[in-house]
Each structure stands twice: as C-alpha cells, then as structure tokens.
SERO-4910 file (N, C-alpha, C, O; in steps of 0.05 Angstrom, whole numbers):
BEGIN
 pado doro    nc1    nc2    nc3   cac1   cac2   cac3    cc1    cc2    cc3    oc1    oc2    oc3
  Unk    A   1994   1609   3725   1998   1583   3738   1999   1561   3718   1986   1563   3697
  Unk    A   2016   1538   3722   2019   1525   3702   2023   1498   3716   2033   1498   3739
  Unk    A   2017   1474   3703   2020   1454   3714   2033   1444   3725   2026   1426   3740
  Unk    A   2068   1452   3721   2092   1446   3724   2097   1475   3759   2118   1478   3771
  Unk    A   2075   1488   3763   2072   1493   3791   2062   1484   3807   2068   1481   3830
  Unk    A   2043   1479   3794   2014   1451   3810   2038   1431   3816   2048   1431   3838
  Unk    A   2046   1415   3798   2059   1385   3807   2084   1399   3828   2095   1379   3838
  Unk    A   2094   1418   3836   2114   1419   3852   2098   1431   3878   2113   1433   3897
  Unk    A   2075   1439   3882   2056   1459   3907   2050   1430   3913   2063   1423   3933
  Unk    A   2034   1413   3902   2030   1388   3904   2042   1365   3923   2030   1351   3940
  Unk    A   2073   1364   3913   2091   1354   3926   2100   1366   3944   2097   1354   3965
  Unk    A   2109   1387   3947   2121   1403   3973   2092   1393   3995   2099   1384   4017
  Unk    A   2064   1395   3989   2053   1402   4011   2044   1369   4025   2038   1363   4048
  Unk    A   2045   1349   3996   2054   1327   4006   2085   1313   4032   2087   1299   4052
  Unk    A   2097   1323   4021   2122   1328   4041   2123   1335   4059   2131   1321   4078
  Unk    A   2114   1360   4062   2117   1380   4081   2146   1383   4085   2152   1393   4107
  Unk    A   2170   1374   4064   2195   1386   4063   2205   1389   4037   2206   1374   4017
  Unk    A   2211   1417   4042   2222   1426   4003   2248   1413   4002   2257   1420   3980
  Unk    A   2265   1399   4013   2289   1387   4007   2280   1360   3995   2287   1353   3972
  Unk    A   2266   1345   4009   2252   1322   4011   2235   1325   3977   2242   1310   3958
  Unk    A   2215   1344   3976   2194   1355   3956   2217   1347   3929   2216   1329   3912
  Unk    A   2234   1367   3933   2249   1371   3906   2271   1341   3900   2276   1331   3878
  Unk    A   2275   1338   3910   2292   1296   3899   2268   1288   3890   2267   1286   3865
  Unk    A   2247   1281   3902   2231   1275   3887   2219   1280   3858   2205   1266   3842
  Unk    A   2228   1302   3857   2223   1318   3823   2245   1323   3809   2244   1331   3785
  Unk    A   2269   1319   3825   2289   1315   3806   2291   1347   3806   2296   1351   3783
  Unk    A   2290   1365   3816   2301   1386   3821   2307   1400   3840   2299   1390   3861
  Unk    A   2323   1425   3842   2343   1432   3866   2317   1444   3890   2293   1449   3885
  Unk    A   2334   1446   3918   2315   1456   3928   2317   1483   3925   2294   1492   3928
  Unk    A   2333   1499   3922   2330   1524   3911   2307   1531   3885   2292   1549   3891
  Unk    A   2304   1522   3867   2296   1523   3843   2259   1512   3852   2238   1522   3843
  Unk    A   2260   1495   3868   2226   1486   3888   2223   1511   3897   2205   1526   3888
  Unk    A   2247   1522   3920   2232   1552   3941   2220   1571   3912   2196   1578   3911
  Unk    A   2240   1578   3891   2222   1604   3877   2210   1591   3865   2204   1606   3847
  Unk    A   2198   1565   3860   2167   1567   3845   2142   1560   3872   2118   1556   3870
  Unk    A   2154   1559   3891   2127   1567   3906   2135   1592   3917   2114   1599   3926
  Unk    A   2149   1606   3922   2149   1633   3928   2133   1652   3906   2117   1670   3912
  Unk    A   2141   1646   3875   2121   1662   3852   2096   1645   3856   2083   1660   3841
  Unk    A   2082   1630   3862   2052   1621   3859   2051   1632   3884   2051   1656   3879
  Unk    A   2049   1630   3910   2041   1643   3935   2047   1677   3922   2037   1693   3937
  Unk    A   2058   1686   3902   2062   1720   3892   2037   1726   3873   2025   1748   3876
  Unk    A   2027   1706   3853   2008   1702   3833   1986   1701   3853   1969   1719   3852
  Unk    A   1982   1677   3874   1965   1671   3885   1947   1701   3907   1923   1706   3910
  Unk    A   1972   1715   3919   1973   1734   3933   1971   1726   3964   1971   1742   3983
  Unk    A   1967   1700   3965   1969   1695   3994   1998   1680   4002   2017   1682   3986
  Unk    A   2000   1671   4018   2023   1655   4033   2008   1616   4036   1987   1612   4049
  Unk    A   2019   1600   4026   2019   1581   4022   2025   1558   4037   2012   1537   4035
  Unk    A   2048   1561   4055   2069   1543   4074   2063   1561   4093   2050   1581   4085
  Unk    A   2069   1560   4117   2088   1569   4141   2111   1553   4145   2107   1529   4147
  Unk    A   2137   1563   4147   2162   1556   4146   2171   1551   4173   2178   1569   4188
  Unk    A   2171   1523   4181   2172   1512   4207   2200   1498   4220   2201   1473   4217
  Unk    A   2213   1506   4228   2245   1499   4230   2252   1488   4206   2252   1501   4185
  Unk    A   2258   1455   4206   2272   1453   4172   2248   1440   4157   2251   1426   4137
  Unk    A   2220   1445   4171   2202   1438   4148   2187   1461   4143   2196   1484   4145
  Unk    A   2159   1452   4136   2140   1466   4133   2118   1455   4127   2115   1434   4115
  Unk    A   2098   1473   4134   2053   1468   4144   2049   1487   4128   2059   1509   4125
  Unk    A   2017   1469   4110   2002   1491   4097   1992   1507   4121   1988   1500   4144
  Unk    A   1987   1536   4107   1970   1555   4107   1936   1535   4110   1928   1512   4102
  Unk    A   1922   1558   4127   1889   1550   4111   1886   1547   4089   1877   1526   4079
  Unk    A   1893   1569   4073   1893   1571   4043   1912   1557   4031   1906   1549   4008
  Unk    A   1929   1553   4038   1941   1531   4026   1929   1502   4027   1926   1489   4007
  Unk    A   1922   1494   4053   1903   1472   4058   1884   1467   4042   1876   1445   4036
  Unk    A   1873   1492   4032   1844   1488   4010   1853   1486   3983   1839   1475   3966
  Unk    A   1881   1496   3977   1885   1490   3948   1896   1470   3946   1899   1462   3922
  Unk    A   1905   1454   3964   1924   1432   3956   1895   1410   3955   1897   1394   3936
  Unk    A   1869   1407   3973   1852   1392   3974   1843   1398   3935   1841   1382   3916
  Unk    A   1840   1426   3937   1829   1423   3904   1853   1405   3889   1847   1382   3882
  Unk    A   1875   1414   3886   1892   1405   3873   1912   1382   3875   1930   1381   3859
  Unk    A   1908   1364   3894   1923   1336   3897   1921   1312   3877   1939   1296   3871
  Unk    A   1896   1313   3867   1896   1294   3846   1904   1305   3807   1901   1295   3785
  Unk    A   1914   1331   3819   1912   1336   3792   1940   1328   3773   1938   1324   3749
  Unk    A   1958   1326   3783   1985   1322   3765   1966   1292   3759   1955   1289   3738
  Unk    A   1965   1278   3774   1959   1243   3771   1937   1236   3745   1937   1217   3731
  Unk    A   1923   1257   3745   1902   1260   3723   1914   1272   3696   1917   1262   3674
  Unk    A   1919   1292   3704   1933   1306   3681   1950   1283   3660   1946   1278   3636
  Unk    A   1973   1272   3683   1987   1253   3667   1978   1228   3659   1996   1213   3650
  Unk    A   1954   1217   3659   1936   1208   3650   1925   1211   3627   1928   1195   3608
  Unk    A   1909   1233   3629   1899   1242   3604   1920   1241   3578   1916   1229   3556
  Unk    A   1947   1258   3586   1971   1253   3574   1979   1226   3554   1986   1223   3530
  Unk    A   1974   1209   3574   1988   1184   3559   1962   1172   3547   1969   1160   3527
  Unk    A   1935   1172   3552   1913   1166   3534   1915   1189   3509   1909   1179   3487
  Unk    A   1924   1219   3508   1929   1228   3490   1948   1215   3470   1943   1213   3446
  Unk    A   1968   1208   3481   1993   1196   3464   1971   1168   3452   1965   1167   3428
  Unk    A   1965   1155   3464   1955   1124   3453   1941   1131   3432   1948   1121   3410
  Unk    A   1916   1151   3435   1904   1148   3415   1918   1162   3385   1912   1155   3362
  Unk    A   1931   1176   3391   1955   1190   3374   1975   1161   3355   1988   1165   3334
  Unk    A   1973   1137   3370   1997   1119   3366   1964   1099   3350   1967   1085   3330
  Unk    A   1947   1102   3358   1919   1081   3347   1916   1065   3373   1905   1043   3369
  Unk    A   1920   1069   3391   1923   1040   3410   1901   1040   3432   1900   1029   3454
  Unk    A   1875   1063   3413   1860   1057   3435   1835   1049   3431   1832   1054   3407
  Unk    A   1814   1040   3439   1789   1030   3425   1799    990   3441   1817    983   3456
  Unk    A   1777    975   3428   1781    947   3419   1783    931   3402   1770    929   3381
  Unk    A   1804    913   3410   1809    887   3392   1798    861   3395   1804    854   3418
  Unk    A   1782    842   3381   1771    827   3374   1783    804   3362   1784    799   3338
  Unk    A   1793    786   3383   1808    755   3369   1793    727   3369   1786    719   3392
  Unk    A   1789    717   3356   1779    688   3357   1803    671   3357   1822    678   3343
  Unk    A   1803    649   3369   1827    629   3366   1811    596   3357   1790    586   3364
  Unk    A   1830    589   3341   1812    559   3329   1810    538   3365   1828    540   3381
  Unk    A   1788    522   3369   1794    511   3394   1804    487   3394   1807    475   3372
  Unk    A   1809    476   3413   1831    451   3402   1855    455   3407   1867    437   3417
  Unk    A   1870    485   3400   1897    488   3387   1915    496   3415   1912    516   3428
  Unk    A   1932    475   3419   1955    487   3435   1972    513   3434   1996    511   3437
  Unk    A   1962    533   3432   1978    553   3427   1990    574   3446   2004    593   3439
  Unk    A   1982    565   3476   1985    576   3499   2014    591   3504   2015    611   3518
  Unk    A   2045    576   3490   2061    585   3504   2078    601   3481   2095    617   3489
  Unk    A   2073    595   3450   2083    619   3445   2074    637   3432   2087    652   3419
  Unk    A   2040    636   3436   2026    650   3415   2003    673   3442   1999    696   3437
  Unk    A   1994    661   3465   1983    675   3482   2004    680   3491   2009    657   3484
  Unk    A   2028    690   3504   2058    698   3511   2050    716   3503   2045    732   3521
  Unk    A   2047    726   3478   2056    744   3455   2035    767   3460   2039    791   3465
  Unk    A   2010    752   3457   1982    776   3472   1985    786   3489   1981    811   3488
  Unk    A   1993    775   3512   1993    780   3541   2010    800   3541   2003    821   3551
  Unk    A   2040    797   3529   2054    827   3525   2041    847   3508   2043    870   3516
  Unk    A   2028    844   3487   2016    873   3471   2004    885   3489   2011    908   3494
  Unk    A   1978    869   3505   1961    884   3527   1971    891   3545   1957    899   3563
  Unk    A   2004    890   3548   2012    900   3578   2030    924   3561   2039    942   3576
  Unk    A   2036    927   3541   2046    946   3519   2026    971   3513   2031    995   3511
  Unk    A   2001    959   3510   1980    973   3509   1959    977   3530   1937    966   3526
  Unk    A   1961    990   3549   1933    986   3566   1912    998   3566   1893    993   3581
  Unk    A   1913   1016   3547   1889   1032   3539   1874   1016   3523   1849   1018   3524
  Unk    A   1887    995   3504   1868    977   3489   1851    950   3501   1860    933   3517
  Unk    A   1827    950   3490   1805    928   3507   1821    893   3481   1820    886   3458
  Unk    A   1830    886   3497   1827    859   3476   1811    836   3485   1814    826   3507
  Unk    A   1796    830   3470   1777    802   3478   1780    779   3460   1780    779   3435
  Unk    A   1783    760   3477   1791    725   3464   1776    713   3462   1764    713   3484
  Unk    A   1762    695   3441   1739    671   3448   1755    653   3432   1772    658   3414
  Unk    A   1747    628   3442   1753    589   3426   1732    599   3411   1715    615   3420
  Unk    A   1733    590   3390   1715    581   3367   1721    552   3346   1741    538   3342
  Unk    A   1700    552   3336   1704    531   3312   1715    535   3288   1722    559   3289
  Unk    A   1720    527   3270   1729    534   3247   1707    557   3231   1715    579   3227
  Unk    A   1676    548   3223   1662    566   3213   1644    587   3227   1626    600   3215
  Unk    A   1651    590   3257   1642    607   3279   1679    630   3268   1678    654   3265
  Unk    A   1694    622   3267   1713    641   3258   1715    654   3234   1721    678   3232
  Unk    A   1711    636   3212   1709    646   3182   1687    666   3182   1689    686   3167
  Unk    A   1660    660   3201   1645    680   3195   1641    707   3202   1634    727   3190
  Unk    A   1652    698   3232   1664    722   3253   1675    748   3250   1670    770   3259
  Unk    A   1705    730   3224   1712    756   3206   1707    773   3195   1713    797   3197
  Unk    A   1687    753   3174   1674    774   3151   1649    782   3161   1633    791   3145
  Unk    A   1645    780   3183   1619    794   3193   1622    821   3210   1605    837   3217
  Unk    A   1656    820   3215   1666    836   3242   1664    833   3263   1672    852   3277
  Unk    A   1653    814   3275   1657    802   3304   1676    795   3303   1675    780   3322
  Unk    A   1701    792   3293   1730    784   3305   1751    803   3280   1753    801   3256
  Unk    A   1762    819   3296   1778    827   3278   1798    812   3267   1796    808   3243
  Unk    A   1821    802   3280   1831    775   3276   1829    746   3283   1821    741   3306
  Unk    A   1836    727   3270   1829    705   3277   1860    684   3282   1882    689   3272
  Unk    A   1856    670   3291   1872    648   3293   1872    627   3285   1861    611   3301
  Unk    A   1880    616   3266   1867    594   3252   1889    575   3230   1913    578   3228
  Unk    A   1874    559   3217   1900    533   3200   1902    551   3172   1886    567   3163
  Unk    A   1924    542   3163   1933    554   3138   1906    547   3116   1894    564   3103
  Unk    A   1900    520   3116   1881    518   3095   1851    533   3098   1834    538   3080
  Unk    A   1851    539   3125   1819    554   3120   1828    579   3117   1811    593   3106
  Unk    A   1855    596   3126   1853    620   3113   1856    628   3085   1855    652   3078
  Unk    A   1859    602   3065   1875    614   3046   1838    600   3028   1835    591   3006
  Unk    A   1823    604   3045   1788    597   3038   1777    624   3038   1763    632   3019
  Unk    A   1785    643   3065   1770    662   3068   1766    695   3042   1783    713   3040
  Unk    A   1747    693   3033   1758    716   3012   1760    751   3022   1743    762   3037
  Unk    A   1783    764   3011   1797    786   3018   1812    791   3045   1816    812   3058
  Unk    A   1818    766   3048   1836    752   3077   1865    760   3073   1875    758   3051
  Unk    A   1876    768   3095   1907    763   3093   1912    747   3116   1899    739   3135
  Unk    A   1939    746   3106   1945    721   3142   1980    722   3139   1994    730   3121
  Unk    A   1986    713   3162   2013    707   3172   2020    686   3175   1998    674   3176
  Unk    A   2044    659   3178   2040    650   3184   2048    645   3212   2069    658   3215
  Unk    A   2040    629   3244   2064    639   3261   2072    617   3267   2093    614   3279
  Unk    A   2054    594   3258   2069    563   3274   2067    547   3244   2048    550   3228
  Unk    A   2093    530   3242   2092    518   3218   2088    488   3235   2103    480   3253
  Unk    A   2063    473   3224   2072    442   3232   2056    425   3206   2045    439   3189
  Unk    A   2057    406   3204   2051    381   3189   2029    356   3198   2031    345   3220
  Unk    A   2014    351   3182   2001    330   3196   2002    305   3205   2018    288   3197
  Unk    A   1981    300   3226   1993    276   3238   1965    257   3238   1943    266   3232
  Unk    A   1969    222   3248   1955    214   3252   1941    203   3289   1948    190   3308
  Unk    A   1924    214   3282   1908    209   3319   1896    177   3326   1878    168   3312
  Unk    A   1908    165   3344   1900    141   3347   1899    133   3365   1921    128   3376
  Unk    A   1877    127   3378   1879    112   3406   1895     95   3420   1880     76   3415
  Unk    A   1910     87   3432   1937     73   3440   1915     49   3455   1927     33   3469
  Unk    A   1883     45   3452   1877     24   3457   1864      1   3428   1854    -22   3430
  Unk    A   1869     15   3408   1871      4   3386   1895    -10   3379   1914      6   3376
  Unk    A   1903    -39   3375   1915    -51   3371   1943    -42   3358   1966    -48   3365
  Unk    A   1931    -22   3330   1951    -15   3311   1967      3   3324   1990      5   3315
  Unk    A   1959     22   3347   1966     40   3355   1999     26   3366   2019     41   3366
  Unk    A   2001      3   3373   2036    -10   3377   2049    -11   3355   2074    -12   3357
  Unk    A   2037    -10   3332   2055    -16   3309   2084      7   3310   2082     31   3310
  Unk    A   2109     -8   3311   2129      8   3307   2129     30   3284   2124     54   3290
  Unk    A   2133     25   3268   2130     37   3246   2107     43   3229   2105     35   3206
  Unk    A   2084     63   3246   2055     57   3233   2059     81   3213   2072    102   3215
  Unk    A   2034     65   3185   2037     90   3171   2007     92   3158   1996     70   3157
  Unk    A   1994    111   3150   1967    120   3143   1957     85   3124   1938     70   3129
  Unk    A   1977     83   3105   1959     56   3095   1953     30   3110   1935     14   3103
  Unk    A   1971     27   3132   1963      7   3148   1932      8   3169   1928     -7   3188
  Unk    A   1913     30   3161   1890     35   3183   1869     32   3154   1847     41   3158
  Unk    A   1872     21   3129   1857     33   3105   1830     10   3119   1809     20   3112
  Unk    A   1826    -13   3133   1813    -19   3145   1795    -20   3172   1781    -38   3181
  Unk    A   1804     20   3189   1801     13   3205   1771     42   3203   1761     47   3182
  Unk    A   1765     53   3221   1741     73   3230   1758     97   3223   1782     98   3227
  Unk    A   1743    113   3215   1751    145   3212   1735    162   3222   1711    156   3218
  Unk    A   1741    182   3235   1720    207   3243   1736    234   3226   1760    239   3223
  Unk    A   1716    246   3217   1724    272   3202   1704    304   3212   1680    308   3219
  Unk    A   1728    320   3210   1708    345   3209   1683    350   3193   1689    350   3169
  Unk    A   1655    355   3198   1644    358   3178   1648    378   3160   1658    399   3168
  Unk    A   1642    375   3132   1642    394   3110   1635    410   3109   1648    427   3096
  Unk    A   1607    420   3125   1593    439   3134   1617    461   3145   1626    482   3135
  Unk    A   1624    445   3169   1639    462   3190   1674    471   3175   1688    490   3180
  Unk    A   1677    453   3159   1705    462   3152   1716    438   3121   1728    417   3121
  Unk    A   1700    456   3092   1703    433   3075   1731    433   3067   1733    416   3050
  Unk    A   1746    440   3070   1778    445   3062   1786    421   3077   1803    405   3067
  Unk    A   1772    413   3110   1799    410   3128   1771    376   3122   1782    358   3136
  Unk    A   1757    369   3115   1741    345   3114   1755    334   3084   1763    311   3081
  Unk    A   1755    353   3065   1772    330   3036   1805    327   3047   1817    305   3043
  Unk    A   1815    347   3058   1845    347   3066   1849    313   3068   1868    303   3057
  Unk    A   1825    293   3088   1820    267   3107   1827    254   3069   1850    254   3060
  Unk    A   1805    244   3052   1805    246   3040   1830    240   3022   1835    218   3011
  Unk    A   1847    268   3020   1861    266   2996   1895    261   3020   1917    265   3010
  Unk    A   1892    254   3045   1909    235   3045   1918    202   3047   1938    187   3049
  Unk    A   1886    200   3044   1880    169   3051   1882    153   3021   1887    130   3014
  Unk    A   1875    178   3006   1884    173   2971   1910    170   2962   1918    155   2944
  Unk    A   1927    186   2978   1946    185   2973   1960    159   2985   1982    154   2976
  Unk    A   1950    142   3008   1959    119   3018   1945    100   3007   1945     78   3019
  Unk    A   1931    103   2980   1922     87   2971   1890     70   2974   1881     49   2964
  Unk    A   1878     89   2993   1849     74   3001   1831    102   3013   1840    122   3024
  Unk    A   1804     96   3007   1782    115   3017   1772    109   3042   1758     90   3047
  Unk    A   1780    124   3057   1770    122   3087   1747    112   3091   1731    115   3073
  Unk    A   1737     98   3117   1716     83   3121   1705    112   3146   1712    110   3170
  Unk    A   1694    130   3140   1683    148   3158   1661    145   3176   1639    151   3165
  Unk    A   1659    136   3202   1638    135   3209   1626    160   3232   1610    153   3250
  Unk    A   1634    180   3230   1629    200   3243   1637    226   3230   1658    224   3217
  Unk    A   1626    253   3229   1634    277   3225   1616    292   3242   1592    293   3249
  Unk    A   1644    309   3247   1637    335   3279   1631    359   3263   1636    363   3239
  Unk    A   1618    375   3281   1620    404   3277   1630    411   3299   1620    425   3317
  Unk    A   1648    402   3300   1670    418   3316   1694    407   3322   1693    384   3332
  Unk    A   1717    419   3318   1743    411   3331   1749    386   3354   1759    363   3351
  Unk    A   1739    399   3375   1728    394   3399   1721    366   3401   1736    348   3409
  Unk    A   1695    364   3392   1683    341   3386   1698    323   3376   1695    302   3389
  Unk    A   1720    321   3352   1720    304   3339   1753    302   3366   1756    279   3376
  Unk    A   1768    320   3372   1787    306   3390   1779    285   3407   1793    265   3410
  Unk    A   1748    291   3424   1738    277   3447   1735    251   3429   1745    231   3439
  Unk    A   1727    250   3415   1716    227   3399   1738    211   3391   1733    187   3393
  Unk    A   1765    220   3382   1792    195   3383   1802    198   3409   1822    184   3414
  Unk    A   1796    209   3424   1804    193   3457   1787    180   3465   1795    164   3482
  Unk    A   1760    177   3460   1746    152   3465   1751    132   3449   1743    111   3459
  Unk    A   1763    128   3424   1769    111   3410   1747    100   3388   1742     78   3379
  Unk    A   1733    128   3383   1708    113   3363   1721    114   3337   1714     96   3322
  Unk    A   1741    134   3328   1755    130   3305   1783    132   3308   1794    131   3330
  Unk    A   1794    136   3282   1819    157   3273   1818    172   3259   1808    168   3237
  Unk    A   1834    205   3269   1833    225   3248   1850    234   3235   1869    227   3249
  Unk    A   1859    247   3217   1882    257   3213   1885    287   3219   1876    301   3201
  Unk    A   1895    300   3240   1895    327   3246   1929    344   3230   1942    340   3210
  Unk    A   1931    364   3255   1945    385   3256   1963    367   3284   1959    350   3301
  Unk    A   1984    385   3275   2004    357   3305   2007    384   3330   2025    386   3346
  Unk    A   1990    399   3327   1991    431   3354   1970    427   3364   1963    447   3377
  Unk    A   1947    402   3363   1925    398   3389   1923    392   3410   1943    379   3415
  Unk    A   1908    393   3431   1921    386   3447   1915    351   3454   1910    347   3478
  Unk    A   1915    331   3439   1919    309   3433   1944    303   3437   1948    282   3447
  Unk    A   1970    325   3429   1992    315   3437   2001    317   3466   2025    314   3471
  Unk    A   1984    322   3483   1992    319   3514   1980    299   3527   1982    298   3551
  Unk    A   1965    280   3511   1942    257   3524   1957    231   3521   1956    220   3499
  Unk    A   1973    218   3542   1981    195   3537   1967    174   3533   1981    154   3533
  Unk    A   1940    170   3530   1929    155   3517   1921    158   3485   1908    142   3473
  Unk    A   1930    178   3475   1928    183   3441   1966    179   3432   1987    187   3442
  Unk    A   1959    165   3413   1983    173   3406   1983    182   3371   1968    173   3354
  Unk    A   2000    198   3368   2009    215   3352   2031    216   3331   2051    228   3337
  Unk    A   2029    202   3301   2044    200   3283   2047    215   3265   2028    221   3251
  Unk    A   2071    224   3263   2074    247   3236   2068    226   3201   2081    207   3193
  Unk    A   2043    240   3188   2050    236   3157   2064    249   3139   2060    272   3130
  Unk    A   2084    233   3132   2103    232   3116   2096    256   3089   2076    254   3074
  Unk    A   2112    274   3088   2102    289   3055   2077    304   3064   2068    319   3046
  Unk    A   2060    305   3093   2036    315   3080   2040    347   3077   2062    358   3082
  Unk    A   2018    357   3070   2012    388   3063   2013    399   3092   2007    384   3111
  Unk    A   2021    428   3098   2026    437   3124   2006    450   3127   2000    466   3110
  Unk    A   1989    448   3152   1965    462   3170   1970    477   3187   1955    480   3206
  Unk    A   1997    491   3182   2001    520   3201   1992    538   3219   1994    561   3209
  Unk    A   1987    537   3235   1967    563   3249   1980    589   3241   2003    597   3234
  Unk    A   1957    597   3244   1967    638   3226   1953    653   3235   1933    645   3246
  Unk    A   1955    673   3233   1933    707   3242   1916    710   3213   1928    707   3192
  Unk    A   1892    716   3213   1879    723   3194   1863    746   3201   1845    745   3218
  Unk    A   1870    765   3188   1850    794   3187   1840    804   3156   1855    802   3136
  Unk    A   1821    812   3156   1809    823   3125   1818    852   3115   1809    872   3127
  Unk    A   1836    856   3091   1842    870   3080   1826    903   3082   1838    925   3078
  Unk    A   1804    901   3089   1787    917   3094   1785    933   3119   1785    957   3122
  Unk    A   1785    912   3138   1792    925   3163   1816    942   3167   1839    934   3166
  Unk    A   1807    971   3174   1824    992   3185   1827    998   3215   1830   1021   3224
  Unk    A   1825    969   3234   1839    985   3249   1859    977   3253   1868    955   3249
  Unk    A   1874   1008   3268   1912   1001   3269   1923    987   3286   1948    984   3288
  Unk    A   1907    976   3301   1924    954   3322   1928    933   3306   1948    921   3311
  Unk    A   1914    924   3286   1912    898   3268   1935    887   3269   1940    866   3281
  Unk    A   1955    906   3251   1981    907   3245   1996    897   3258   2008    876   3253
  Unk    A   2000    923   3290   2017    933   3301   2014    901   3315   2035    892   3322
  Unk    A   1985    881   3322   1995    860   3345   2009    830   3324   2024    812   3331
  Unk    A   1998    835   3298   2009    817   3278   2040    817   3282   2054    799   3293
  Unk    A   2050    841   3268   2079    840   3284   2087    826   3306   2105    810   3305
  Unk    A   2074    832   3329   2078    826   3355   2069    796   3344   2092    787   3345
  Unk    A   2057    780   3337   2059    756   3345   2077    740   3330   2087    718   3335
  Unk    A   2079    755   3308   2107    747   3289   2134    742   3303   2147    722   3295
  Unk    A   2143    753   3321   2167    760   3340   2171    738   3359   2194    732   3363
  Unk    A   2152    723   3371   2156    694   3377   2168    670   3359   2176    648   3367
  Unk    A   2168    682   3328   2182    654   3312   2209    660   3318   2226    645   3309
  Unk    A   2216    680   3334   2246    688   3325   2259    670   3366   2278    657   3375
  Unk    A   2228    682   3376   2232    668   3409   2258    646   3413   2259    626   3399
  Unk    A   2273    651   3427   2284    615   3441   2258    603   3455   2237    614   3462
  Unk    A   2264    579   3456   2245    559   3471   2244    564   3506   2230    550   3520
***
C-alpha cells in the first residue's frame, strides 16, 4: 500500500464517484478503478459497493477511510515542512526596526511577502531605539536590524545593505517664525534652540548635529537631548527646538513640521544590518528580498 493509493481510496470515497474521484487527481477513470480494485485485492476485502453510476463504502471500507481521511493532507504537510527545512526556512527570525522611520511602504511590503513566501518561518518585529538595536544585535536578540547608515558602519563585525538612500534635513516647527523663510538654510537658525539625540543613545548621530552646524558656520545652542528617536520627533512638533534628522521620519507627514533638505550633507540611509557571525540562512535569503524593492516602481 502506498500513499499514492491512500490519496486516490481517499478521494473516491470522498466522492462517492470514480469519474468525479479521478478529474480531481488528474487521472483517468480507468487507471482510479485498478488502483482500488488492487488495494480492496491487498486489502482482501471489498471496499465500495458499486451503485448504478456511483458508489458506497463497504463497513470496512467505512472504517478505513475514517482511519485514513486526514492522511494525504498531513502527509503533504509534513512534505513541504520537509522541503523548508531542506531550503533553511524554518525556525525564527528576529528584526528590530529604528522607530521614527517611515518605512512602511517599501520596506514592510517586502517582509510581508518573505512571510507569505515562507510560512513555516516565525518572523518577529519590534520599534526600537538606536542603542536598544545596536545592542540587540550583538547580543542576538535581533538577528537583523533596521537602521541609519552611520550607526551601522559603528557596529563591530556588522554587515549591512543599503535599501533607502536619503540625505539630511532640517525639522522646524512651522510655528517658529523662520520656519516662512523662502529660502531657509541651516546658518540662518545659528541663533535659535536645538534638541539633539543623546550621545549616550546614539554618539555618531549627536556629533553628526554638531558637524553640520560647523559646517554652517556656528555651534548649536542645544537645549535638550533624547534617548530616543521618538522623543526628540515629539519634541520639534511641540516646538521646543530644531533638529537636524534623516528626511524618512515620520515628520515628513506632519503639516505642522516643516522639512528642509541640507545642502551637501552626508547621507543617513536606512539599511539591514546583520553580524557576520550569525549563521542563520534566512539572514541572506530576506536581505535579498528587501534589496528587490530598490528596483520596485512607485
């Protein structure tokens, strides 16, 4: 007896018609009658009773088909969890995403298809901060991360991708006066409030403030630093400072912030970051996958 008799005893007694039984399987109904004619021969009993142009289990047929109804459905189950784990695609994945970051339509797009690519694999998402992610990594609570070009190229034995290229901008309350200036540019605020990431939480992305306000010629007047992303967005929509961010927060959907590109600055990219170390094979296989949205139409 072999499975490929099971899945056709199965169906026929589902049916209760071998014409019907066999389209369903994509084979003839001749070719259905002799493989339940040899299993009712193997079996030694009679299986069907043959009832004008259908047919009724047997008792005994009744009892084997109860044992055996769920079994093709299982079988081919087990099957394709065989194949997955054969391909790596089974176990869990572990993502952190920086919070703050607009990345919803071409970067979760991209997840949402791997996990429907993969369904044997567990994937789990958390927002985090900048140093709730850096640590995450190298601790293995996040296998990959999501995060700005300058803190991955901090993390040591890090690799990364990049998937979103953008440039920085300035955040400014549109109830701050300067905020009308036509043509505003970083040196025209060298008198006004700054809020910065703290150093603690992210020292790359706190001198970044720093070495562009140098470059406009004046040292920021800082009167606030966050440990957290988060924080410091809420904090230029209330208007206690100005910051200089990443232009993919979601600051750019708040019509009360408004949002200037600096000229020349250094690019804060969002990217995938996973540690050279880590072996597992989905790593790869979803990096790719999120790579494949730069190529996306809009």
């Amino acid at each position: 007896m072999t499975l490929s008799n099971i899945r056709i005893f199965v169906e026929a007694a589902k049916c209760e018609n071998f014409t019907e039984a066999a389209k369903n399987l994509y084979i003839s109904q001749p070719a259905l009658s002799k493989q339940i004619a040899l299993l009712e021969a193997e079996i030694g009993v009679p299986l069907f009773h043959r009832v004008n142009r259908g047919v009724r289990l047997t008792n005994a047929g009744r009892y084997l088909y109860d044992q055996f109804h769920d079994l093709p459905a299982t079988a081919d189950r087990a099957i394709e969890y065989t194949r997955a784990i054969g391909r790596g695609a089974i176990g869990d994945l572990s993502i952190g995403i920086l919070e703050g970051q607009e990345i919803n339509d071409p970067i979760l797009s991209r997840l949402h298809k791997f996990g429907l690519d993969l369904p044997t694999l567990d994937i789990r998402l958390e927002r985090n901060g900048f140093s709730n992610l850096r640590n995450g990594l190298l601790n293995n609570h996040y296998d990959l991360i999501i995060t700005l070009l300058f803190e991955a190229e901090q993390i040591p034995g890090a690799q990364y991708v990049e998937l979103l290229q953008q440039y920085g901008i300035i955040a400014i309350s549109r109830h701050n006066p300067k905020a009308s200036i036509k043509d505003l540019t970083l040196s025209m605020l060298a008198d006004e409030n700054f809020i910065a990431i703290s150093p603690n939480e992210s020292p790359t992305g706190y001198s970044l403030l720093f070495e562009q306000c140098k470059a406009a010629g004046f040292t920021p007047h800082v009167v606030r630093t966050l440990n957290s992303l988060e924080s410091l967005l809420l904090c230029v929509e209330a208007g206690i400072g100005i910051a200089t961010l990443d232009q993919n927060t979601r600051l750019e959907h708040n019509a009360e912030v408004r949002s200037v590109p600096i000229p020349n600055s250094a690019p804060s990219s969002v990217c995938a970051v996973w540690l050279e170390t880590n072996r597992n094979p989905t790593i790869r296989k979803l990096v790719e996958e999120l790579q494949k949205q730069k190529s996306d139409p809009d």
